[in-house]
N, C-alpha and C positions, 0 to 999 in steps of 0.2 A: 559601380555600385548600383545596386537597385533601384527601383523605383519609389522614391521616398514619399508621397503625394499620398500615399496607403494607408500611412500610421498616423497615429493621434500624434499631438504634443507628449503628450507623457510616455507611449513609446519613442518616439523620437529621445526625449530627456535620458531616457532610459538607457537606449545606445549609445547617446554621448557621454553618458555614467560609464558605461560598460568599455568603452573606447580610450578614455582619459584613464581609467583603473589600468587596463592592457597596457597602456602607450608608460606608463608610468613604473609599472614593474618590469618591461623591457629597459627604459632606459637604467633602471639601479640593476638591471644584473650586467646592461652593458660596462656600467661602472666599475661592478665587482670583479666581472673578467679582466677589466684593463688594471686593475690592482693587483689580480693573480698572476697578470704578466709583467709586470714590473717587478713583483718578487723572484718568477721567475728568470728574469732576468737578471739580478743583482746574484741569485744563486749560480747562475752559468757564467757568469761574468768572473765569480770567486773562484768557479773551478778551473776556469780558462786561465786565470791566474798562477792559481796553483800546477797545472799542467806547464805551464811555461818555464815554471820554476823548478817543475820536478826536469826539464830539458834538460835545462840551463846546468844541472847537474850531474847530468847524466853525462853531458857532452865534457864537463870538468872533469869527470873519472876517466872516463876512456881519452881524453890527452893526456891526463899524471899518467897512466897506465902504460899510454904508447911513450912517455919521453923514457921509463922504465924497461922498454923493451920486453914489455912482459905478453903483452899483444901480439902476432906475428902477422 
């Protein structure tokens, strides 16, 4: 940081206005991100589900199919 000895009190006031505004709108968007990953997460979470279960069926066809001898 600079040389702070330079500025008035009211510049000084002034930065730490400006500084606490800054520090305070970073931490709410870090908030908002961490919200956007949680959704996103719950949304990949679903599809990993559903991918498992589209497996899970797939692998069920192709046995009925091979106990069928229809598979070679």
């Amino acid at each position: 940081m600079e040389n702070l000895s330079e500025y008035t009190p009211t510049e000084l006031l002034k930065m730490i206005n400006d500084i606490k505004k800054k520090h305070d709108t970073l931490k709410q968007e870090i908030v908002d991100h961490t919200f956007q990953v949680d959704e996103l997460e719950k949304i990949i979470n679903n599809k990993l589900n559903e991918l498992a279960e589209a497996e899970k069926n797939y692998v069920a066809l192709i046995e009925e199919m091979e106990k069928r001898n229809a598979i070679q």
